[in-house]
C-alpha positions as CSV (number, residue, x, y, z in Angstrom):
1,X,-83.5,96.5,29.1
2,X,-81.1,98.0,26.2
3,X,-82.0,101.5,24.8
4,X,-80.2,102.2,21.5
5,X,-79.7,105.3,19.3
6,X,-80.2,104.9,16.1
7,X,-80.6,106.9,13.0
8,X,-83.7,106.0,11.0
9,X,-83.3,105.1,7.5
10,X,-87.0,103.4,6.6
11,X,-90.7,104.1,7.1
12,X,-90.4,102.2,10.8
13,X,-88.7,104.3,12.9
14,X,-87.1,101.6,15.0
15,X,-86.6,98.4,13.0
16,X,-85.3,100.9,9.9
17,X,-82.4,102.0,11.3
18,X,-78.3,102.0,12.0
19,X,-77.3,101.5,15.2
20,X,-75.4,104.7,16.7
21,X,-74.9,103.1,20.2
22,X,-76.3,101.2,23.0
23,X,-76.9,101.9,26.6
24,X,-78.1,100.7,29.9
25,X,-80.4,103.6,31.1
26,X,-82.2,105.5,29.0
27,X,-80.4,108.6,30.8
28,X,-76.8,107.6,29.5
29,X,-79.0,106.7,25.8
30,X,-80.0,110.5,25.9
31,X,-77.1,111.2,27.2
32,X,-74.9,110.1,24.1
33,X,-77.3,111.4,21.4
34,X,-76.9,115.3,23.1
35,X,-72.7,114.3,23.0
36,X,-73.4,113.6,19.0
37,X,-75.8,116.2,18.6
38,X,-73.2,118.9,20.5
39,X,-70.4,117.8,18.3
40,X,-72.8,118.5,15.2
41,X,-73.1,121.9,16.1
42,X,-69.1,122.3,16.9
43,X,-68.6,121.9,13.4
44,X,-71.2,124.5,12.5
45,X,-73.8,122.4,11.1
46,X,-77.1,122.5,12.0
47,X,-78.5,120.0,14.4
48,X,-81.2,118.5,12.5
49,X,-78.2,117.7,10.1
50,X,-79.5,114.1,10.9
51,X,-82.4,112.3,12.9
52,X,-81.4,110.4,15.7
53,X,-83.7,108.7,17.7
54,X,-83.8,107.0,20.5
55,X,-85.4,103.5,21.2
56,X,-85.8,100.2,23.8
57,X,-85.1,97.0,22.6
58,X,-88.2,96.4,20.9
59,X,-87.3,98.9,19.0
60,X,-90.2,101.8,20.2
61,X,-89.0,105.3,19.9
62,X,-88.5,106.9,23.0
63,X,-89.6,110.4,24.4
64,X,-86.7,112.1,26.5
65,X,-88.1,111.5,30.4
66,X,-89.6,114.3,31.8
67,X,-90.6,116.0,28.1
68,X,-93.8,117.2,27.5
């Protein structure tokens, strides 16, 4: 299975998007979009500056495992 990160662009959340990156677990997936999201902040803005998401191949937004 591939999980990507993306950043949605379009009313479908998965198939709207550019791709960020893509990964073979969904741990390194998360992994990469807390490395964006820390660089974000390190340049002092916010880190809803933009939506990234993460999603498998069929392109189904993904929850981070073990979230509520």
């Amino acid at each position: 299975m591939v999980f990507r990160v993306v950043q949605p662009w379009g009313p479908d959340k998965g198939q709207h998007a550019t791709l960020q990156s893509e990964h073979t677990t969904i741990t390194e997936a998360f992994e990469a979009l807390d490395a964006i999201t820390a660089r974000i902040v390190r340049t002092g803005a916010p880190s809803n500056t933009i939506e990234l998401v993460v999603v498998d191949e069929n392109g189904r937004q993904l929850k981070r495992p073990d979230s509520h």
